[in-house]
N, C-alpha and C positions, 0 to 999 in steps of 0.2 A: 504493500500500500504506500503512497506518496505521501510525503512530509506536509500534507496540508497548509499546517500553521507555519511553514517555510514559507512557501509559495504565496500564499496570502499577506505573509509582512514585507515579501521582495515586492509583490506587487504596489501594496501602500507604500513603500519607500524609493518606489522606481529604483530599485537594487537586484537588477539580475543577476548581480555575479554571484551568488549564491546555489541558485537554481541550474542545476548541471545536466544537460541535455536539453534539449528540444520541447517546447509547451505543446502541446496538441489536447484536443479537445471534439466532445460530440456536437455536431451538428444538428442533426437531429436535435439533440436534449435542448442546444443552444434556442433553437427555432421554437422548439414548445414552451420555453421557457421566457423567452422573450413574449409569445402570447400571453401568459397567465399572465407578466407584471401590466400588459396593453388591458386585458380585464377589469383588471382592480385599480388601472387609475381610471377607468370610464365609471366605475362600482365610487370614487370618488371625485365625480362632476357632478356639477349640481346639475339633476335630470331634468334638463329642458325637453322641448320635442325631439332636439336631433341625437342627443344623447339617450332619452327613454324608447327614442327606436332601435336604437345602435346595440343596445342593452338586451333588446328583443331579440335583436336577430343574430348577438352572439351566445349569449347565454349555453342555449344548448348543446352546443358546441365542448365546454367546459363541465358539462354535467360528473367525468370523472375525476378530475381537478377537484371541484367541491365535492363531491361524497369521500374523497379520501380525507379532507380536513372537517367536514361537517355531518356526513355521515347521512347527507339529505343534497339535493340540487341547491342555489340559491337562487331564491324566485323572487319577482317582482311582486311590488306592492302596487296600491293603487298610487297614479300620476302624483295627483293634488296631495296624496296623503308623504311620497317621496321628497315631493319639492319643500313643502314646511318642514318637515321632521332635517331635511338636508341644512336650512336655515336654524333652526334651533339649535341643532348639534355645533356647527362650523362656520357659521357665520354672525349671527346675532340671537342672544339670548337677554332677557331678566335677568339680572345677575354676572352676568358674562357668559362669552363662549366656552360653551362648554366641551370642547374638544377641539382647541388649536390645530389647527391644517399645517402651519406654520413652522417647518424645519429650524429655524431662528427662534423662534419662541423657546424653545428647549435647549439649543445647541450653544446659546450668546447668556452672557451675565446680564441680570437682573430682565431676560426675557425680552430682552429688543426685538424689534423686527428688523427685517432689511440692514443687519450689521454685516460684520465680516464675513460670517462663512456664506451669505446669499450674493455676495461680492465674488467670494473667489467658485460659488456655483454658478454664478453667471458668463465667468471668464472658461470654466470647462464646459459647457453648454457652448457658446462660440469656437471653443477648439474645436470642436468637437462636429460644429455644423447642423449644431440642434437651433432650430428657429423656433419661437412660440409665437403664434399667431395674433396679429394685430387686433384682432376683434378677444382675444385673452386678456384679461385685465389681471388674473393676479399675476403674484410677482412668483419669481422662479421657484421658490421652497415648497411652496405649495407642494403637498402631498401626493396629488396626480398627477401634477407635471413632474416629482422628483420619479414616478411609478414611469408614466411615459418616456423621460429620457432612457431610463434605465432598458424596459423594452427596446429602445433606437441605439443602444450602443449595443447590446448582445448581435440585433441585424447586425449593427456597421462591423463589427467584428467577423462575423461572417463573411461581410462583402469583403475586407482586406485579405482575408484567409485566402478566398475563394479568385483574387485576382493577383495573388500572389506577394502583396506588399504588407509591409509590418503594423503587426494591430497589437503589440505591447503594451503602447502608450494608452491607447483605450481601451485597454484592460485592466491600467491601469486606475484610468478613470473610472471603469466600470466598479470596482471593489469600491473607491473608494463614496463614490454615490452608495454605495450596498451598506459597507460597513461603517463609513464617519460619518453618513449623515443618517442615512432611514434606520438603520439600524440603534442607533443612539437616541430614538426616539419613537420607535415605532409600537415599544412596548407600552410607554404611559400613555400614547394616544387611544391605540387602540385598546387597551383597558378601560379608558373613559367612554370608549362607543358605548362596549359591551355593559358596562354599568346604568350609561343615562339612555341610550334610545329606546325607544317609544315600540319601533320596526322590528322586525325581524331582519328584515334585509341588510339594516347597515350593522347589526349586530353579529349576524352571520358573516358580513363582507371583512367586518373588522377580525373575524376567529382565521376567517381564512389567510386573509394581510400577518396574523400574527404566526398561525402557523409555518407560513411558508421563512420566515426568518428564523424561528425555532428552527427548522431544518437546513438553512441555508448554507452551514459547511459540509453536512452531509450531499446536498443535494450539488456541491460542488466538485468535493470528491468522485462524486460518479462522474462528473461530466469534464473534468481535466486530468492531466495523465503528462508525464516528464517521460521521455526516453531518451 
């Protein structure tokens, strides 16, 4: 078996010389994997029409996905009842929000927004050639957009693979969106789903979000490999 916790600190420290042979990796797992994170940041857009259709028409598709972490499919709720309970939870509450979307909120002292580390996710999001869409108003931490980027580099990783140039650097990047930022906070967010929502849906979407980082060296040990 591969030195995992090797591989995974050359990679956050952009320190190859460590790692002795050749990285290779599944395609396959990359490609499925890269869907499930495209899932669960659409499972965290606030469900307007184009996202409650998007939602329809992938859902079933993931049906094995969720039975392995929920032991049931994750089914839509009703429209109107998704959109408030999406504002109550992550945007506006009585009291405060009650479950920060906000990478910064967790990751910066005394809970700033938009500090340093949405600063230097903005400058790997431009290396990187990740665009956020003009008609997108939040800022990059954002929890689905941190989900989507992640989804867009496992592809780009692929495409460098698959045309023969070097995808170190954004694999690089890829750990560290996984591990220093959603990972450092993916646990007290989605604790707060599962405690305050109302839904099923977003409290299930949150078991799933948590479980797939419970497994995330596991589920990376199968998919890279040193020779």
């Amino acid at each position: 078996m591969i030195d995992f916790d090797l591989i995974k600190e050359s990679l956050l420290k952009k320190d190859f010389s460590k790692i002795s042979g050749t990285i290779y990796f599944d395609e396959v797992g990359f490609e499925s994997l890269s869907a499930v994170f495209f899932i669960l940041s659409l499972c965290f857009r606030y469900p307007d029409d184009a996202i409650y259709a998007k939602l329809q028409e992938l859902l079933p598709s993931f049906d094995i996905f969720f039975e392995d972490y929920l032991n049931k499919n994750l089914s839509l709720e009703n429209k109107v009842d998704m959109e408030s309970e999406y504002v109550r939870l992550f945007v506006s509450n009585y009291g405060g929000v009650l479950a920060v979307p906000y990478a910064s909120y967790y990751l910066e002292e005394e809970k700033l927004l938009m500090g340093e580390s949405t600063v230097k996710l903005r400058e790997m999001m431009e290396d990187d050639g990740f665009s956020i869409k003009d008609e997108i108003k939040d800022v990059p931490d954002h929890v689905y957009i941190l989900l989507e980027f992640t989804s867009s580099l496992l592809n780009k990783i692929l495409d460098l693979k698959r045309s023969g140039e070097d995808y170190k650097k954004t694999l690089n990047t890829l750990f560290t969106v996984l591990y220093l930022y959603l990972n450092n906070f993916v646990y007290e967010f989605t604790d707060k789903i599962i405690s305050e929502s109302n839904l099923d849906f977003y409290r299930d979407a949150a078991k799933a979000l948590r479980g797939i980082f419970e497994d995330l060296d596991e589920i990376f040990i199968d998919l890279i490999d040193v020779k």
